[in-house]
BAFIFI-133881 format. One line per 8 residues: their letters; for each residue x, y, z of C-alpha. Coordinates in steps of 0.25 Angstrom, whole numbers, plus 5000, padded with zeros to 4 digits. Example, Ala and Ser with C-alpha at 12.3 -4.5 7.8 and 13.67 -1.06 7.14 Angstrom:
% BAFIFI-133881
as = 5049,4982,5031  5055,4996,5029
***
This chain:
% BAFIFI-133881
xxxxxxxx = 5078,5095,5045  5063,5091,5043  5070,5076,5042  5077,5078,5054  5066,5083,5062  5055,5072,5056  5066,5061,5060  5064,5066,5074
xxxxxxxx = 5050,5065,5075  5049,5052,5070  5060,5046,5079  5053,5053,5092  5040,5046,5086  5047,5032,5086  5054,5033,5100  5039,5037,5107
xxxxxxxx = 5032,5027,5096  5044,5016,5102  5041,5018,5117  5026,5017,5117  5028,5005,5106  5036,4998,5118  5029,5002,5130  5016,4995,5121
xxxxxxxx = 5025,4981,5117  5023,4978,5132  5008,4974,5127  5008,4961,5120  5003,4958,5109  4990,4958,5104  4983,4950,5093  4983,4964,5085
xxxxxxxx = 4985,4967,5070  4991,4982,5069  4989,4988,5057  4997,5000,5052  4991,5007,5041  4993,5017,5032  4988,5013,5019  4979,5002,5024
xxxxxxxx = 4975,4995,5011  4983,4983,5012  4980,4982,5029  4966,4984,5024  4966,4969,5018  4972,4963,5029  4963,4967,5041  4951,4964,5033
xxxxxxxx = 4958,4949,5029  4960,4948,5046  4947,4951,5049  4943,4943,5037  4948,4932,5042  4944,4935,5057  4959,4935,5063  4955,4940,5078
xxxxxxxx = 4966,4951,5080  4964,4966,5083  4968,4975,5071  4972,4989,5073  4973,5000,5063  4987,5010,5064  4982,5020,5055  4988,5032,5048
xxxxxxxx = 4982,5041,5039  4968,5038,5034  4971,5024,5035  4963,5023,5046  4948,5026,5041  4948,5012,5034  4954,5006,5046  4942,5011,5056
xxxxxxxx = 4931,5005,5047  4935,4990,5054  4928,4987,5066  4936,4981,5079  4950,4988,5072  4958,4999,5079  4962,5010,5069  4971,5021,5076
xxxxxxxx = 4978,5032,5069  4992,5030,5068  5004,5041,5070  4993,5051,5071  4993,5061,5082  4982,5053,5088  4991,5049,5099  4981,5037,5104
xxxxxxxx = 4980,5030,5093  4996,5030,5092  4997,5025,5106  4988,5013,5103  4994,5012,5088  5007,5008,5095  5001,5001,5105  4995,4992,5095
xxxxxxxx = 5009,4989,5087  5014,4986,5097  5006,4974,5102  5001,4970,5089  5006,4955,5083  5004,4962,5068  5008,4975,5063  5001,4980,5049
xxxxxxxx = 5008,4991,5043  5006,4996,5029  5016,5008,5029  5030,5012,5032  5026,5017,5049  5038,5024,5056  5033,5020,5069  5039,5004,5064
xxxxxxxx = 5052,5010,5067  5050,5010,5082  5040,4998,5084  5047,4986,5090  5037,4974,5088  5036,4963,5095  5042,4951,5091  5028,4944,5089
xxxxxxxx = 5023,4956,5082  5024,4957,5065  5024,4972,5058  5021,4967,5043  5022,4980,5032  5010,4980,5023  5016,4989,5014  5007,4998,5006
xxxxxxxx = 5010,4997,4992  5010,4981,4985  5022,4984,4977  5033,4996,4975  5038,5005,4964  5045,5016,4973  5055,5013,4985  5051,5013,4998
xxxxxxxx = 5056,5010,5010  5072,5011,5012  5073,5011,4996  5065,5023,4996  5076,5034,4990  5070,5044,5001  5076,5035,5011  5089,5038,5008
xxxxxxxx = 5087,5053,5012  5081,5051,5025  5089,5053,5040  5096,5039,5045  5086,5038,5055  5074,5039,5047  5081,5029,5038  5081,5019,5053
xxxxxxxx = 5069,5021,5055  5065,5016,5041  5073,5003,5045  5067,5002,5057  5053,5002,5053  5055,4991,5041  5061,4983,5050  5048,4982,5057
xxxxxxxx = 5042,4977,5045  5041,4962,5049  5033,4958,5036  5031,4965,5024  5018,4961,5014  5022,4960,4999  5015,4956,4987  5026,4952,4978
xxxxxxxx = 5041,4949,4979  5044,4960,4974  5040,4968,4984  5046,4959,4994  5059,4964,4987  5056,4980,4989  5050,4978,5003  5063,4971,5008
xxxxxxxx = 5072,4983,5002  5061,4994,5006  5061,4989,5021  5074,4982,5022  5068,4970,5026  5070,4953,5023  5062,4942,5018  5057,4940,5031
xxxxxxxx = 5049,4950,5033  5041,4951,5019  5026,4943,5019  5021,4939,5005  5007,4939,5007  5004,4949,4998  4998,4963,4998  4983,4963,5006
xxxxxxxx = 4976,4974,4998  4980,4967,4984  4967,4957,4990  4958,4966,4984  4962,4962,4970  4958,4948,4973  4946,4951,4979  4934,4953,4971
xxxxxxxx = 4924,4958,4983  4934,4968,4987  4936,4972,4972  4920,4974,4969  4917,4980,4982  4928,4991,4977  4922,4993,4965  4909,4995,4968
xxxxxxxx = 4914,5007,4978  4921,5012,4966  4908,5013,4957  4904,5025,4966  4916,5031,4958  4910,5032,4946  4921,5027,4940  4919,5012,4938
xxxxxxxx = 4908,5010,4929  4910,5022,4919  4918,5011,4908  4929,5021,4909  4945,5016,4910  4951,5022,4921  4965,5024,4924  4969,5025,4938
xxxxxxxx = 4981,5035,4940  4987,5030,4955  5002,5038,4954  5011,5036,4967  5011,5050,4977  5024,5059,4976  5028,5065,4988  5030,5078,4982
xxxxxxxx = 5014,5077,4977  5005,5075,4991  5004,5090,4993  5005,5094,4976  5000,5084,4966  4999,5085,4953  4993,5074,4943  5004,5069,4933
xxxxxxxx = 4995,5063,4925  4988,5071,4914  4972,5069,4917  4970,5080,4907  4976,5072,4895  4970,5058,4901  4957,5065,4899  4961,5070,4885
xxxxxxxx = 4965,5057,4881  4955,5045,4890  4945,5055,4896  4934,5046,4886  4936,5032,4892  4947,5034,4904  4945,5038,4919  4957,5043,4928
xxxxxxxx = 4956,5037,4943  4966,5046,4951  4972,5037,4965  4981,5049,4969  4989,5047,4984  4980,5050,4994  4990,5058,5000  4991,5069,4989
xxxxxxxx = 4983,5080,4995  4981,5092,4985  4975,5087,4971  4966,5093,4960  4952,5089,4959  4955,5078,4945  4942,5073,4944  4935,5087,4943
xxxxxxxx = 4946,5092,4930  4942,5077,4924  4930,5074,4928  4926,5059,4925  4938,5057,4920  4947,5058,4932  4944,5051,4946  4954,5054,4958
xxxxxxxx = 4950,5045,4966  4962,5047,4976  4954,5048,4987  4942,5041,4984  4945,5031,4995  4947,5018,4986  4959,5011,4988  4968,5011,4976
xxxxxxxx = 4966,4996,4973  4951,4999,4972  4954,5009,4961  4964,4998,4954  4950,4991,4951  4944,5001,4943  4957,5005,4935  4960,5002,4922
xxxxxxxx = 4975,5007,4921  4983,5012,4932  4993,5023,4930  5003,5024,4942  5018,5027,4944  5025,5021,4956  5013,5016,4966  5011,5004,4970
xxxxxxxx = 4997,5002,4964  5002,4996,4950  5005,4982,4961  4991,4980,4964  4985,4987,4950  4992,4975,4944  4985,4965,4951  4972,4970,4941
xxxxxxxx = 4980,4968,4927  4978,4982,4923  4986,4991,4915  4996,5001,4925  5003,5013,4917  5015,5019,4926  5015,5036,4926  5028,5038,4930
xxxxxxxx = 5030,5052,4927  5040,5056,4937  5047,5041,4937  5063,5048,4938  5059,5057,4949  5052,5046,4956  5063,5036,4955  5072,5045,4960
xxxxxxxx = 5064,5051,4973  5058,5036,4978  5065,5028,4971  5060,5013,4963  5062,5000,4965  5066,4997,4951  5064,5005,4937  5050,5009,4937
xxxxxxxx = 5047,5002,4923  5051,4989,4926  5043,4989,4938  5029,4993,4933  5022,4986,4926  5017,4995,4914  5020,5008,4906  5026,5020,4910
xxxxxxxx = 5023,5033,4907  5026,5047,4911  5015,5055,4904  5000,5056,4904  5002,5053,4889  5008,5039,4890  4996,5034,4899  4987,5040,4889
xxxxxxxx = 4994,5033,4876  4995,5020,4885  4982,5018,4890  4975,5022,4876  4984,5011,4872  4981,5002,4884  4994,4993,4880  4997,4987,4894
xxxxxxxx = 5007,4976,4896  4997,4967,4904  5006,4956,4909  5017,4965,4913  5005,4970,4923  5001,4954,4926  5017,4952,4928  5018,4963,4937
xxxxxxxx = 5005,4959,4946  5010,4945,4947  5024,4949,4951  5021,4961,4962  5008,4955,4966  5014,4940,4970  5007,4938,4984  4996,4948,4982
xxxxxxxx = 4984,4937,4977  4973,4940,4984  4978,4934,4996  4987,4944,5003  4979,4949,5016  4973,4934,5019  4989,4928,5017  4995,4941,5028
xxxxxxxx = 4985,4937,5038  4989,4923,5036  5003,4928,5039  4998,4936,5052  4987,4926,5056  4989,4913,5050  4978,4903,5046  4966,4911,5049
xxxxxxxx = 4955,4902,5042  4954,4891,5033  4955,4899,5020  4970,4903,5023  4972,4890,5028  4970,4885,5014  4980,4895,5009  4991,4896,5019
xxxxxxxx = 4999,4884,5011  5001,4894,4997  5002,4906,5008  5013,4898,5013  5019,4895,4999  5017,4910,4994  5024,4917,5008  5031,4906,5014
xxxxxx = 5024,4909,5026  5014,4898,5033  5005,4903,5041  5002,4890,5047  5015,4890,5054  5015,4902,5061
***
């Protein structure tokens, strides 16, 4: 029945979002960049490389959730709230899509499924994650068990998805079966936020922020513990992971740095039971790749992090404690071992006796960074704004011709 009734409301959603979408296609379009943005670390890079560059077009900012606060730090931007009750800012939010010559989206947005663009107009899908463990998408299991009208409108909306970035072939792969989408419509210019990586200013100006921590100077190793959310968890967590018996056994010459998803509400205090042993630094307001910098080994389970971790050479352990029930819920794109690329574990104990032997496969991690990392080299915002904008200034000019043979995409020609 809630189904049923939720199914409703979105579909009386769409038909309203429809009409005021076409009233405002009358309006041409405008030299206007939109961005959508729910995560915004990837469309973070890319506004900064258009201003870099001085590319003269408006941007606007679509946010939701608390998106918006990093967003309202550029001057001459427009940031709005997005599917908020503000009903302003939606009004204008859909005035903007619908006469802008790019649309930036970072997530999967409902309101897609109603949105006719322009011919002239580009929606290109700057997906959140730089690679995938769990299915998504129309492979996601849940799918399955959802109405035949939510299942067109999950159509609808990929169809809308004109370009999709990727950072490796692989992921070309999963994002044609997630979205249902062609050759056409993927862009290998790699993932924007992976920049950081290559970037050495970026990288020092992070870790000078991080020193305020406390964290970065003691000469302790510290382990990063970044584990994917549940759903059944964001009301009722409870830590797998045994910090009572890391203590016991690493306490001397160890730290835990705890990334937990910001969207898990109640959780205990882990810093004031271990205190300088454990750091939760879940809402500390560093991005996750900032973090990577100061860690030493990364135990995950099915995240996406272990794609860009890679890109350090580090050591990864995989904490799959609940891997059957997982599997079996969301579903995998392929057998969890052959996809990641070290040891997996299901107790505390295991990472203990693995770490205290520190007896990681090192080119295994170098394979898997080379393979799932193919387009992300330092490059990746600069080459999608030679996509959108073309040959901007004399330095992309010197590097439109391996652009060219890297994406088959000449920007000259446009």
């Amino acid at each position: 029945m809630f189904i049923m009734v939720k199914d409703v409301i979105i579909t009386i959603y769409l038909v309203i979002f429809k009409i005021i979408f076409t009233l405002c296609k009358a309006f041409p379009l405008k030299n206007k960049v939109t961005f959508v943005v729910s995560f915004g670390d990837n469309i973070k890079f890319v506004y900064e490389e258009i201003v870099r560059q001085r590319i003269a077009i408006k941007p606007v900012f679509l946010c939701s959730g608390p998106s918006a606060k990093q967003f309202k730090l550029y001057p001459g931007a427009e940031t709005l709230s997005f599917e908020t009750n503000v009903i302003s800012d939606n009004l204008k939010a859909i005035y903007h899509l619908a006469t802008s010559k790019y649309i930036i989206i970072d997530n999967y947005f409902g309101f897609l499924a109603s949105a006719n663009f322009k011919k002239e107009a580009q929606c290109i899908q700057l997906w959140h994650a730089a690679g995938a463990i769990k299915k998504f998408g129309l492979q996601d299991e849940s799918v399955a068990k959802r109405s035949s009208v939510a299942q067109r409108r999950f159509h609808r909306v990929y169809r809308n998805f004109h370009k999709v970035v990727v950072g490796s072939d692989e992921m070309a792969l999963v994002f044609k079966k997630a979205f249902g989408l062609g050759n056409q419509n993927i862009l290998t210019t790699g993932i924007p936020r992976t920049d950081f990586f290559y970037n050495d200013e970026l990288q020092k100006e992070s870790r000078e922020r991080l020193e305020h921590l406390g964290v970065t100077n003691n000469g302790k190793i510290k382990i990063l513990y970044a584990p994917t959310y549940r759903d059944n968890e964001l009301n009722q967590f409870k830590l797998t992971l045994d910090l009572e018996l890391l203590h016991k056994h690493l306490g001397n010459r160890y730290e835990i740095l705890l990334k937990l998803h910001p969207a898990i509400k109640k959780r205990i205090s882990y810093e004031n039971e271990f205190p300088g042993f454990v750091y939760d630094l879940s809402s500390s307001g560093f991005h996750i790749n900032e973090l990577l910098l100061i860690t030493d080994y990364l135990i995950t389970d099915y995240s996406s992090i272990p794609y860009e971790f890679s890109l350090l050479r580090k050591p990864m352990i995989f904490f799959a404690y609940d891997l059957d029930a997982y599997t079996k819920e969301r579903g995998l794109w392929d057998e969890y071992e052959n996809m990641v690329p070290g040891p997996v574990v299901t107790t505390t104990k295991e990472i203990i006796e693995l770490i205290k032997s520190d007896n990681f496969d090192m080119i295994a991690i170098e394979d898997f960074s080379n393979y799932h990392n193919k387009f992300s080299r330092g490059r990746s915002s600069a080459d999608l704004i030679l996509y959108m904008f073309g040959e901007y200034d004399h330095e992309q000019t010197d590097n439109n011709s391996q652009f060219v043979h890297e994406t088959g995409y000449d920007a000259a020609s446009r």
